[in-house]
C-alpha positions in Angstrom: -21.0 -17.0 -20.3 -20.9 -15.6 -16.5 -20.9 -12.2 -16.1 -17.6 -11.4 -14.8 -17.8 -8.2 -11.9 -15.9 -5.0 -12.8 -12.4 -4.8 -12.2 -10.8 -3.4 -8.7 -9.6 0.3 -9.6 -8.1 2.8 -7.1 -6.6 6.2 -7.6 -3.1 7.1 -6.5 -4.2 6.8 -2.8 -5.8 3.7 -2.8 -8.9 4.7 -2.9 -11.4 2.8 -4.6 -12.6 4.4 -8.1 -16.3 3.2 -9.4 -17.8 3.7 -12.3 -19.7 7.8 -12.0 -17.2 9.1 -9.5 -16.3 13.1 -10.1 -12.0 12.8 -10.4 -9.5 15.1 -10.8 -6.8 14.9 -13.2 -4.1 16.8 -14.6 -3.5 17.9 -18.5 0.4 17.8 -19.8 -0.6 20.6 -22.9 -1.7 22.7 -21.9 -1.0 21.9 -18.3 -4.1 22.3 -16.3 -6.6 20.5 -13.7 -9.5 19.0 -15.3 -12.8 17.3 -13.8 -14.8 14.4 -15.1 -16.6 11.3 -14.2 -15.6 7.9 -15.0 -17.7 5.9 -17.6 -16.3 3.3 -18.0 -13.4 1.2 -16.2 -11.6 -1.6 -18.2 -9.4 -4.5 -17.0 -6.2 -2.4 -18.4 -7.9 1.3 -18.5 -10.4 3.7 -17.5 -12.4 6.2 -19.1 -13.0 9.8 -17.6 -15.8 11.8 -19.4 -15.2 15.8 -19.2 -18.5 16.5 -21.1 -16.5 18.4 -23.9 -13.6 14.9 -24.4 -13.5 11.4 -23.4 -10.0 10.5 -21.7 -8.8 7.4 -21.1 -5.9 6.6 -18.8 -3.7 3.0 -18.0 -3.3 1.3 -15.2 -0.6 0.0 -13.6 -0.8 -3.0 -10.9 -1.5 -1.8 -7.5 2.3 -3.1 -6.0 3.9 -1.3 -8.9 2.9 2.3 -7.6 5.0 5.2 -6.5 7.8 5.0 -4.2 8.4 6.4 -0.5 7.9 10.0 -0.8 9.6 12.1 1.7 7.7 15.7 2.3 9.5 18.9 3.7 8.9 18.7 7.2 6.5 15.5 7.4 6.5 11.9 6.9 4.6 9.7 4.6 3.0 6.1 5.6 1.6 4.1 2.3 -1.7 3.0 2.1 -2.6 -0.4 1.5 -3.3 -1.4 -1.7 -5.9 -4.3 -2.3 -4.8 -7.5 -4.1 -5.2 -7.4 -7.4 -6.0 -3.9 -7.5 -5.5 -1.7 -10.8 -3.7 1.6 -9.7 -4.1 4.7 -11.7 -1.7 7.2 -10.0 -2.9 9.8 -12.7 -6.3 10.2 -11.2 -7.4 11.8 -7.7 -11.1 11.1 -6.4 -13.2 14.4 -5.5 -15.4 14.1 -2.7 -18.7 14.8 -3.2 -20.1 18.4 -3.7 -21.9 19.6 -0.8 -26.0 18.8 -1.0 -25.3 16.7 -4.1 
């Protein structure tokens, strides 16, 4: 059996999402903005560990993700998405904290 490599996730930006990244997400009820880090990314899912709850969130295929946006006052350009890319438009990577 070959090791197979992990599958190709990116947030709703395009950005590429590995395995330890700090995200952002957002909770339905209550509604809120939560942190975590991802432990674990599946072909279909990934899995965001808060320290207090493990969430897991689906992916969609990277050409099936949100339309044209139109801003007040701006314009919006997509960003590529990468072949066979897993999207999860749920999930926004957090830059790293300062002297981390």
């Amino acid at each position: 059996m070959t090791d197979m490599p992990p599958p190709q996730a990116v947030d709703y930006s395009g950005r590429p999402l590995t395995e330890g990244d700090t995200v952002a997400f957002l909770t339905v009820d209550p509604v809120g903005l939560c942190e975590g880090r991802i432990r674990i990314i599946g072909p279909n899912d990934l899995c965001i560990d808060t320290g207090q709850h493990l969430v897991t969130f689906s992916a969609a295929r990277g050409y099936m993700g949100i339309g044209v946006i139109h801003p007040l006052g701006g314009k919006a350009e997509p960003r590529p998405i990468p072949d066979g890319a897993q999207q999860y438009p749920q999930v926004a990577l957090q830059p790293p904290a300062e002297g981390a």
